[in-house]
FISE-591760 format. One record per residue (C-alpha): x, y, z; residue in three letters. Coordinates in steps of 0.02 Angstrom, whole numbers, padded with zeros to 5 digits, always signed. Layout:
XYZALA...
% end
This chain:
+03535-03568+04160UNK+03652-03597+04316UNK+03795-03465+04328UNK+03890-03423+04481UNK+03808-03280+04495UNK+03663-03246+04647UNK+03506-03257+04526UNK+03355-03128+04591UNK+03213-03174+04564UNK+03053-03078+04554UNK+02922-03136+04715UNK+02780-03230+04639UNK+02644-03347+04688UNK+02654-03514+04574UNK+02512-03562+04473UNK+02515-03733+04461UNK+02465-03855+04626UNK+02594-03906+04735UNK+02619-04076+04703UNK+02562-04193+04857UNK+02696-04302+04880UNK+02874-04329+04855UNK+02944-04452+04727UNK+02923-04648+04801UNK+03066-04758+04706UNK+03243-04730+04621UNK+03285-04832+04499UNK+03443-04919+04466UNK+03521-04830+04309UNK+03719-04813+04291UNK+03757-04636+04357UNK+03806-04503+04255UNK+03844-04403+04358UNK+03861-04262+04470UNK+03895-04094+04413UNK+04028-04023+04518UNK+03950-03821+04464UNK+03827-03756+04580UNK+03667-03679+04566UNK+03617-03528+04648UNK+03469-03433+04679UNK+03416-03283+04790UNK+03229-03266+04876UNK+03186-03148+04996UNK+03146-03212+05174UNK+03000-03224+05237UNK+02925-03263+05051UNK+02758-03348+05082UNK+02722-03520+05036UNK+02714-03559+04838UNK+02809-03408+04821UNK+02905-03438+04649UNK+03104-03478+04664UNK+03164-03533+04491UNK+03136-03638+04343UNK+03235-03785+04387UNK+03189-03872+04202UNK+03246-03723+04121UNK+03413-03727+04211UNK+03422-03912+04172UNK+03371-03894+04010UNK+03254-04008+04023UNK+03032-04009+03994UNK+02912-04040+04104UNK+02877-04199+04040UNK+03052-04253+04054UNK+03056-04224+04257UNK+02915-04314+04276UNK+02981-04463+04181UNK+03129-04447+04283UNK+03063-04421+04463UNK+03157-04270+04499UNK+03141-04198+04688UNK+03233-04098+04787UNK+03332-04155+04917UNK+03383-04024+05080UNK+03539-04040+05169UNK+03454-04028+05312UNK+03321-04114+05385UNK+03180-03990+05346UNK+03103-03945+05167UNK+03076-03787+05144UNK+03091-03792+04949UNK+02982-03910+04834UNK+02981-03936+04640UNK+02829-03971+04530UNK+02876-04083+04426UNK+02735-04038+04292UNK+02819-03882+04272UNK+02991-03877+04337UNK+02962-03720+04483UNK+03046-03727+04619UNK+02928-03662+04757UNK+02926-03610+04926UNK+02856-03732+05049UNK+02888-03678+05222UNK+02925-03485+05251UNK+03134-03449+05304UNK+03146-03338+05435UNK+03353-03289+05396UNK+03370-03221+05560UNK+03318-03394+05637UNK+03400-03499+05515UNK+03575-03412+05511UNK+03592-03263+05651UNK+03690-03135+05597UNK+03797-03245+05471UNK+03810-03206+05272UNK+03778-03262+05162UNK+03619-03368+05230UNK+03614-03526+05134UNK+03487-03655+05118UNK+03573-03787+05007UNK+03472-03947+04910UNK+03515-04076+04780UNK+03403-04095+04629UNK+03388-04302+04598UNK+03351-04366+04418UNK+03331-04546+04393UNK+03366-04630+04223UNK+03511-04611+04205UNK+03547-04539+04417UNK+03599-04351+04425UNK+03652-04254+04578UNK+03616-04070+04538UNK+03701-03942+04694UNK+03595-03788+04715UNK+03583-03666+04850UNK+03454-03528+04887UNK+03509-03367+04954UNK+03381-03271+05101UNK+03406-03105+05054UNK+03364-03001+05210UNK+03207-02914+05231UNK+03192-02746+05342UNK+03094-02830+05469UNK+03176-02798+05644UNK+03206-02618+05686UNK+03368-02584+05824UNK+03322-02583+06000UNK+03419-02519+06153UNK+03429-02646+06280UNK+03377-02497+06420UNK+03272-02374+06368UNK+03367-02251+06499UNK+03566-02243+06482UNK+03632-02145+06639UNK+03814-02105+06624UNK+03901-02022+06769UNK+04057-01892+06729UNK+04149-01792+06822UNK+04156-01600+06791UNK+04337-01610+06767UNK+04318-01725+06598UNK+04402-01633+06458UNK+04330-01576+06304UNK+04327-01725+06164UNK+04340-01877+06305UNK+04260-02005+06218UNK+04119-02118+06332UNK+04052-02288+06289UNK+03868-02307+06244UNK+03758-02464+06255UNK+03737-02525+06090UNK+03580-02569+05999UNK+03521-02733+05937UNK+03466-02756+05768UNK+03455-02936+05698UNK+03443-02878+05505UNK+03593-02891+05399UNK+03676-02785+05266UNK+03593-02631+05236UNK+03450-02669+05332UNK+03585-02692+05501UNK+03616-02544+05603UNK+03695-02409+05507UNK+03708-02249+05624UNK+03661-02165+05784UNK+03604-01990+05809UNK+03588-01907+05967UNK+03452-01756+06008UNK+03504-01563+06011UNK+03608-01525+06152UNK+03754-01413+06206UNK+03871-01504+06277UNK+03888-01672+06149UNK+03894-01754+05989UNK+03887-01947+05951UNK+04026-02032+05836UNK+03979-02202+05789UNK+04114-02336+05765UNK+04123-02496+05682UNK+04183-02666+05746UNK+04284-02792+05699UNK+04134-02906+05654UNK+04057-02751+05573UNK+03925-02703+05715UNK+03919-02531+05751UNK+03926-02424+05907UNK+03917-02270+05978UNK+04036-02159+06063UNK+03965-01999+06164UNK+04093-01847+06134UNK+04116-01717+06253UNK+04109-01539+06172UNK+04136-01418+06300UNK+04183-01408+06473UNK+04052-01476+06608UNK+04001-01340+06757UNK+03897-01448+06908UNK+03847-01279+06964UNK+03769-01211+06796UNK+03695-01387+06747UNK+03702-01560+06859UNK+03602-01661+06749UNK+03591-01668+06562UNK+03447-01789+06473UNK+03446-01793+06264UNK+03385-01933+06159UNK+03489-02060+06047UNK+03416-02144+05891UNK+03476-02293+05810UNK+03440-02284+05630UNK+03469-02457+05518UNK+03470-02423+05331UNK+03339-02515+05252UNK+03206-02435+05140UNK+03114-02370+05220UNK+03230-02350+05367UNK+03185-02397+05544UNK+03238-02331+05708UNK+03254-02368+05896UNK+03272-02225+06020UNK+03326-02217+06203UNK+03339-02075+06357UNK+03530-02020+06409UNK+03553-01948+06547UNK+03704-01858+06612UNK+03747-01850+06768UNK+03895-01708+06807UNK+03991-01760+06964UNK+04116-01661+07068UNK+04270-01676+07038UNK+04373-01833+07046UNK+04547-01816+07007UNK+04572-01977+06950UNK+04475-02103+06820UNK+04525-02306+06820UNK+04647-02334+06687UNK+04686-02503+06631UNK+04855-02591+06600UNK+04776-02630+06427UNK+04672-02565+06335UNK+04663-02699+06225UNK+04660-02900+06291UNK+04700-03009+06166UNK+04678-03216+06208UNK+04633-03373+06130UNK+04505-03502+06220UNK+04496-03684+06152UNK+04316-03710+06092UNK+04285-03849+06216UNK+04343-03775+06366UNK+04215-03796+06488UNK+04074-03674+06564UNK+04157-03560+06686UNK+04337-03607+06644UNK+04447-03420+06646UNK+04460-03325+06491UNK+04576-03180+06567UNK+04611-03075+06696UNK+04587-02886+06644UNK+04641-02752+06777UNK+04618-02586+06798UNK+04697-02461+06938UNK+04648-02278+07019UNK+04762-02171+07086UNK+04632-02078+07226UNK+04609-02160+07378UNK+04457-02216+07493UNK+04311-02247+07406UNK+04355-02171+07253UNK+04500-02280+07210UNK+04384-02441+07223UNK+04342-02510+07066UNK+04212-02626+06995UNK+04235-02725+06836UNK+04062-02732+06736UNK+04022-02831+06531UNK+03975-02672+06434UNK+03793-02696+06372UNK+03850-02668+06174UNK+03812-02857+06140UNK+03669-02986+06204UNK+03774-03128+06138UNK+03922-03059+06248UNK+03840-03061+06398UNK+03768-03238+06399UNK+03919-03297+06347UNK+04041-03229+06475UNK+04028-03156+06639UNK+04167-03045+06753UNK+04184-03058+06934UNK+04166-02876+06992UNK+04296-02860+07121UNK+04447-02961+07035UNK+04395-02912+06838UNK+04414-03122+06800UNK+04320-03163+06650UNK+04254-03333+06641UNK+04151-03453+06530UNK+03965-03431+06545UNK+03949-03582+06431UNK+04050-03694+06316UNK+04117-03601+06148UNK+04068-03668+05977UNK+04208-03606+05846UNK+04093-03681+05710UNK+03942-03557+05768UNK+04069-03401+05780UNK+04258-03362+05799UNK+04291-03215+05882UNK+04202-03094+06015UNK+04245-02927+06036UNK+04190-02896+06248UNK+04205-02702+06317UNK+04240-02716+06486UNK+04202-02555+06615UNK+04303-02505+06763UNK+04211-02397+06879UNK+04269-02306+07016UNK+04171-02268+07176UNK+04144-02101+07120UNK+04047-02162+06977UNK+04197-02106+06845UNK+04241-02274+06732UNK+04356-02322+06584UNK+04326-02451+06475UNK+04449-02563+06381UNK+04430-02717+06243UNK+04434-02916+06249UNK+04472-02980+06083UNK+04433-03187+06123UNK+04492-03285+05969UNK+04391-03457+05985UNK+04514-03607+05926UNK+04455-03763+05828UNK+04464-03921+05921UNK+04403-04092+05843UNK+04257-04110+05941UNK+04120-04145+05773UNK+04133-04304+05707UNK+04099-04314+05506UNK+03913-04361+05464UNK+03893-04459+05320UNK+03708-04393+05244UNK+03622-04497+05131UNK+03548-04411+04982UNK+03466-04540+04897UNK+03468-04727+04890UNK+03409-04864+04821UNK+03361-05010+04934UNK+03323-05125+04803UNK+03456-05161+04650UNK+03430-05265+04516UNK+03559-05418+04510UNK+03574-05385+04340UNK+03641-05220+04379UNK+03790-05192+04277UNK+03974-05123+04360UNK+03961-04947+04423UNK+03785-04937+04442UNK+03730-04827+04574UNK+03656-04858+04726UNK+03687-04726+04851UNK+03731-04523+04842UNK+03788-04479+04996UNK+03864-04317+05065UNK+04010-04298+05204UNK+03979-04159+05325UNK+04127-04104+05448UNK+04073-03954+05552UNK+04266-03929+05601UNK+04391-03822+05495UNK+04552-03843+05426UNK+04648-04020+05457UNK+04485-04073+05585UNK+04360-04043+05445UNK+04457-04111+05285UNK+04371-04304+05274UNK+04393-04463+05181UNK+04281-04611+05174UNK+04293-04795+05147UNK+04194-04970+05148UNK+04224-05105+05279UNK+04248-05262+05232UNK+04246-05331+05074UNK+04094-05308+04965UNK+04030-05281+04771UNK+04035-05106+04791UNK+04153-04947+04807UNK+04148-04765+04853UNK+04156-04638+04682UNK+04186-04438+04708UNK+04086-04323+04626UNK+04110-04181+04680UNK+04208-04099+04845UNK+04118-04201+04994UNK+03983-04268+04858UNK+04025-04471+04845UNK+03905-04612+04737UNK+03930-04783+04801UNK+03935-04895+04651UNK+03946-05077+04623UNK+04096-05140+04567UNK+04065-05320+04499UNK+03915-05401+04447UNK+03804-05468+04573UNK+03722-05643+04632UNK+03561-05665+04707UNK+03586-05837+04717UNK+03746-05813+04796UNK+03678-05663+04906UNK+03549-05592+04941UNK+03578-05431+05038UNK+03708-05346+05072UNK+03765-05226+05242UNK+03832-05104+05158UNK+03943-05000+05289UNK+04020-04811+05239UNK+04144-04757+05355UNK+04186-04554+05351UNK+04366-04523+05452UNK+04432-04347+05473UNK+04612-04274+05475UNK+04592-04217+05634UNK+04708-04276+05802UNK+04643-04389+05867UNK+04539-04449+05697UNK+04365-04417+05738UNK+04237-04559+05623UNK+04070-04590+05594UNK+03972-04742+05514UNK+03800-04780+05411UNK+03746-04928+05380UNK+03632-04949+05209UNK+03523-05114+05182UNK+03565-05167+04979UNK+03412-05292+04940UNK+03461-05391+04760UNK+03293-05402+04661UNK+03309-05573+04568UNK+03332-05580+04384UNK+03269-05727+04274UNK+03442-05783+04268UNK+03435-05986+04311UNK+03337-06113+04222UNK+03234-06247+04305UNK+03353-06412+04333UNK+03255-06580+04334UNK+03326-06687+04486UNK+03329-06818+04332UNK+03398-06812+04162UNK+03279-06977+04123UNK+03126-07027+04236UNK+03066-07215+04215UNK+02899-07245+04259UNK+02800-07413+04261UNK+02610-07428+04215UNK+02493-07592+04207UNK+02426-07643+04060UNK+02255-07599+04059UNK+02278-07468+04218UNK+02130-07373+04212UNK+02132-07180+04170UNK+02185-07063+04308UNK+02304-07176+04401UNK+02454-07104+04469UNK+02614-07154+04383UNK+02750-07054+04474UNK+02786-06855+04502UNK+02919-06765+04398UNK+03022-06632+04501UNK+03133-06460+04454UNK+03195-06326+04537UNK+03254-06155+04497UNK+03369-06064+04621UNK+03310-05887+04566UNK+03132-05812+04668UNK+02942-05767+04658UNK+02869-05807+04488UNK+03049-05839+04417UNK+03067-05993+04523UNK+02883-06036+04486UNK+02914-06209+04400UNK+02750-06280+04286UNK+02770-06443+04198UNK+02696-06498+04013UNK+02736-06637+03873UNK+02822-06549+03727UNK+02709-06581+03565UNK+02780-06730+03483UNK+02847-06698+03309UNK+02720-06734+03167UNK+02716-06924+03108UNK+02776-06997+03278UNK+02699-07122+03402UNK+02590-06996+03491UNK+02625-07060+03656UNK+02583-06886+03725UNK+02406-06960+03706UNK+02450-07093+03834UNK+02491-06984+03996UNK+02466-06802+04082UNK+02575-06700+04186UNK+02507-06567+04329UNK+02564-06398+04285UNK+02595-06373+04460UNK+02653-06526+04538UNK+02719-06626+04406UNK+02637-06783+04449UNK+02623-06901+04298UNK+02447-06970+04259UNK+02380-07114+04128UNK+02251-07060+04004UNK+02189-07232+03962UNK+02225-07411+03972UNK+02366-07494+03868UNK+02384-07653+03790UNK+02540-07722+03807UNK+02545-07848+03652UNK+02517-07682+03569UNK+02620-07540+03669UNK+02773-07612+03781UNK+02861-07452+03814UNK+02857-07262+03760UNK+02961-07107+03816UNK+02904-06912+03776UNK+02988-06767+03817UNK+02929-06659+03977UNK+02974-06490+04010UNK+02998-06384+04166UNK+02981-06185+04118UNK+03010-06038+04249UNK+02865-05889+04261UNK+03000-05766+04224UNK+02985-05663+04067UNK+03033-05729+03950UNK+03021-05888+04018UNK+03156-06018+04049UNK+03150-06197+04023UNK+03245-06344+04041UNK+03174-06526+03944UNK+03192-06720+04045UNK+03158-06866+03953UNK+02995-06986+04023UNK+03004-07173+03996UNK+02853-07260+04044UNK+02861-07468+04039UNK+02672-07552+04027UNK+02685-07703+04116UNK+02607-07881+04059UNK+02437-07935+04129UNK+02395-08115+04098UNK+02257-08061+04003UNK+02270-08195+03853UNK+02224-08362+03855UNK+02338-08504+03756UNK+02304-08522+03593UNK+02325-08700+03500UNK+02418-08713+03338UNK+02401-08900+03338UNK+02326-08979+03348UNK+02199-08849+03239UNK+02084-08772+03352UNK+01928-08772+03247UNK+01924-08968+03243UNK+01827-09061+03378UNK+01966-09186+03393UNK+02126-09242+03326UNK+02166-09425+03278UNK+02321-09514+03297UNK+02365-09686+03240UNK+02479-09791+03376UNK+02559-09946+03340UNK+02519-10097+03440UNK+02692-10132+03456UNK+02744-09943+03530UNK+02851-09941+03665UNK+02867-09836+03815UNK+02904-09681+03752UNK+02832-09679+03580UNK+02778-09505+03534UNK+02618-09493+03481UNK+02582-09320+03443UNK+02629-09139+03491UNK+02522-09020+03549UNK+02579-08839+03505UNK+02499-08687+03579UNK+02562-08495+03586UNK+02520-08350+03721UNK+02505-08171+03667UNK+02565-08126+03851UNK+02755-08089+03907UNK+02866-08156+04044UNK+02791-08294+04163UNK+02619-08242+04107UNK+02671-08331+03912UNK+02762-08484+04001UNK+02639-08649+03949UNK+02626-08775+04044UNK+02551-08957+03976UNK+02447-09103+04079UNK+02363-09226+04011UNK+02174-09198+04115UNK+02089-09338+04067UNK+02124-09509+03959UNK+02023-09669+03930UNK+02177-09749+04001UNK+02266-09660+04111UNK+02407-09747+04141UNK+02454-09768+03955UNK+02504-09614+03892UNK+02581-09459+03979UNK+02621-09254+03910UNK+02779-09173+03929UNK+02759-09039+04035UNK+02842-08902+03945UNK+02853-08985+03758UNK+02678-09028+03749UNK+02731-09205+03683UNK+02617-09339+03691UNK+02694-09529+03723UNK+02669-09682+03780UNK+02714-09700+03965UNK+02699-09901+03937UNK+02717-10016+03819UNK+02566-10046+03719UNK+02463-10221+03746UNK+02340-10305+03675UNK+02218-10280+03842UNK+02210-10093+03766UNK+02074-10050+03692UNK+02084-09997+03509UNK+02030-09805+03533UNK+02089-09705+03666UNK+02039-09532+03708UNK+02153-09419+03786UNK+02111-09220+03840UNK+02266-09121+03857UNK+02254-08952+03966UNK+02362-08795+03907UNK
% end
């Protein structure tokens, strides 16, 4: 359950392994969102490693099974881990012991804040962890001998600053009171500050006699009020002077002033003054820091002679915003005052935002739909007020925008659908601006990688591919190469060819060629006749190694060209008879046809053009053969020199 209530939790070692590593991928789901509640938790400090935190799958309301599935991890605002979920059983664990006091100082609460990431769908889960404080620093006097000089002449219930005890603890377990041992003379009051340290004040009881007593040495105890309580102690001694008429009074006793928090190191805070009505040496005074705070005196310093407080270093208002300095006059009779510096520390613009990424996802699908996410980011402004209020933006223009979740929680979605083919990657720029004068910025640049998506089909470079083959090639020859490409990448560009399966009944001219899988080159299977096969066409198809596959079909004509592989055949005359007889009157002219010889070729084109000669005749010169009409005549006039038989051999 998340309330907005500090959860304790009982200390406790988890039982299950801490897993070994952190979640490796996100994956690209549509977000659902961020929830703009936060979840808190308390743990003490100092809690040792696997030390138990919360049930984060309890809170989520989700098994252990279910934050596996859905790669949950924790993300830190910062840049160390200290906290780590199992995702077998939903703890959230300790990983690296918190020291409060070195993590936040004396601040409260002390925070350590995460995001819990779930991946299908993407959820941004705010949690913070409370460091409870632990008694673990008991208060210490920075001298373990105070020596405070007075006059006889001070009057009963002057009040005289002590140095103050550190304690680093918090809350209860801070400083609480001071105590002083049994004496006659004083009693301690302890004050509070504004910042809610405490110190002590020695009260005078009774009047001081230098005669009866010149020296007076008790003990004070610093008591914090953790359980059990711890305690510091330190040696005051008392030193009764003669008497001095006058002590240093100041023209304040309270200095209030503002510094800018990027003033420089020993730029002048103010001038503090204090005056003595004696003369000689016991009107001189010397302006001293009060030893009540550590942090006071290595951030300022005074210059003893003039009381000018300067800059020991540069202020941060972001780290702390006021200091409360006691400043001491002393006299040269040892007598002193002491009055207050309030310093209030003023914002200046001087932090730029930071724009943290929280999780993204390098690698987005191009099939990601609108408003997919592919960053959580978070925008971090260290100023206050107008210099710490941000807004961000993308540059140019892009296929994405910025979505808030929550108060300085953004997604960055896409806001079209994407295009591999179109582009690849994409610079994705967030700019954070804040309010402040001048506008302080900051940029982050996030690589967007599209992963392709088996969106294209192959294209063949032809809708038709003609292709010539011999008749009788020989198997295996080389016919031509088919080609297709496919704009999209790995295997879903991977083209392979194939013949689609002819349907049943047809010419199976698949039988008559082969295409490469991988190269598309177009191969004969065996030889062809062409009196018996002219021409054929299947259908090839080129088909992507996406899944499912895509595929896009060509047609493949291939012509067989003629051979002259046939002989002419003779119709007439018949060519079963030895010889063919032909009766020519002795009167025929020149010219007289005396047969035809007719003969066919099964080849095509030039190789079926006949031509006719007459070889070989028992007269030569009598007859002659028509060169393309096979007709046999007389090239003379017949006589009766010829003889009566004539044989004549005609060539086809």
């Amino acid at each position: 359950r998340r309330s907005g209530l500090w959860k304790g939790m009982k200390l406790r070692k988890s039982e299950e392994p801490l897993p070994r590593r952190a979640a490796a991928l996100i994956l690209v789901l549509c977000v659902s969102g961020m929830t703009a509640e936060t979840a808190r938790y308390s743990v003490p400090e100092e809690a040792e490693r696997g030390s138990f935190v919360a049930n984060i799958a309890k809170d989520l309301g989700l098994t252990g099974v279910e934050l596996l599935a859905r790669q949950a991890r924790v993300v830190p605002e910062g840049e160390k881990q200290y906290l780590q979920l199992n995702q077998h059983t939903g703890d959230l664990v300790v990983k690296e012991q918190m020291d409060r006091e070195e993590l936040c100082g004396q601040s409260e609460p002390c925070l350590v804040r995460f995001e819990v990431l779930l991946e299908s769908p993407l959820q941004s889960f705010r949690a913070e962890v409370r460091l409870t404080d632990i008694n673990d620093h008991a208060p210490v006097f920075p001298n373990k001998e105070i020596v405070l000089k007075m006059p006889e002449s001070a009057m009963p219930g002057t009040r005289f600053l002590l140095e103050s005890a550190d304690d680093p603890d918090v809350g209860n377990n801070s400083l609480q009171h001071y105590s002083i041992g049994s004496n006659e003379y004083f009693h301690v009051y302890t004050q509070r500050r504004n910042d809610g340290g405490r110190y002590a004040e020695l009260v005078l009881d009774r009047t001081l006699d230098r005669e009866q007593q010149a020296e007076i040495a008790f003990s004070i105890t610093a008591v914090d009020g953790g359980t059990p309580p711890r305690s510091g102690t330190a040696l005051i001694r008392v030193i009764v002077l003669d008497i001095n008429d006058n002590v240093p009074v100041f023209t304040q006793t309270l200095y209030k002033v503002s510094v800018k928090e990027n003033s420089s190191q020993d730029t002048v805070v103010v001038v503090v003054s204090a005056s003595d009505l004696d003369g000689g040496t016991n009107g001189e005074i010397m302006y001293s820091i009060f030893r009540n705070s550590e942090e006071n005196l290595q951030t300022f310093k005074i210059n003893p002679q003039t009381g000018q407080i300067r800059l020991k270093k540069p202020l941060d208002y972001e780290e702390k915003k006021t200091y409360e300095i006691d400043v001491q006059a002393t006299d040269g009779g040892g007598l002193s005052t002491h009055c207050k510096v309030e310093v209030q520390v003023k914002d200046v613009n001087d932090n730029a935002p930071e724009v943290i990424i929280t999780s993204l996802t390098r690698t987005l699908s191009e099939a990601a739909p609108p408003n997919t996410v592919v960053a959580l980011f978070n925008v971090r402004d260290r100023d206050s007020g107008d210099n710490g209020r941000t807004t961000c933006e993308l540059t140019g223009e892009q296929p994405f925008r910025i979505t808030l979740l929550a108060a300085d929680a953004y997604a960055l979605v896409t806001s079209e659908t994407l295009d591999r083919e179109k582009v690849e990657e994409y610079n994705v720029t967030v700019r954070a601006r804040d309010e402040g004068s001048p506008t302080l910025s900051a940029s982050k640049t996030l690589l967007v990688r599209l992963l392709d998506v088996n969106d294209n089909a192959p294209t063949f470079t032809q809708e038709v591919y003609t292709m010539v083959m011999k008749e009788n090639e020989p198997a295996g020859r080389i016919l031509g190469h088919l080609s297709a490409t496919d704009p999209d990448a790995g295997e879903n560009a991977r083209v392979r060819y194939a013949l689609v399966p002819p349907p049943t009944g047809a010419l199976a001219a698949a039988s008559f060629v082969s295409v490469d899988a991988e190269s598309g080159t177009v191969r004969s299977l065996r030889p062809l006749d062409y009196e018996k096969v002219r021409a054929f066409e299947v259908t090839v198809r080129a088909a992507d190694g996406g899944s499912p596959p895509l595929s896009a079909q060509a047609a493949l004509r291939v012509l067989v060209r003629d051979e002259n592989d046939n002989a002419p055949v003779l119709l007439h005359p018949a060519p079963d008879s030895s010889a063919a007889g032909e009766l020519v009157p002795r009167w025929a002219p020149s010219g007289y046809l005396v047969a035809k010889v007719v003969a066919v070729d099964a080849d095509a084109g030039q190789n079926a053009w006949l031509s006719y000669e007459l070889a070989k005749a028992t007269e030569p010169g009598l007859f002659r053969v028509g060169l393309h009409s096979g007709e046999v005549r007389t090239a003379r006039a017949v006589t009766e020199r010829d003889a009566a038989r004539q044989k004549l051999i005609v060539l086809v």
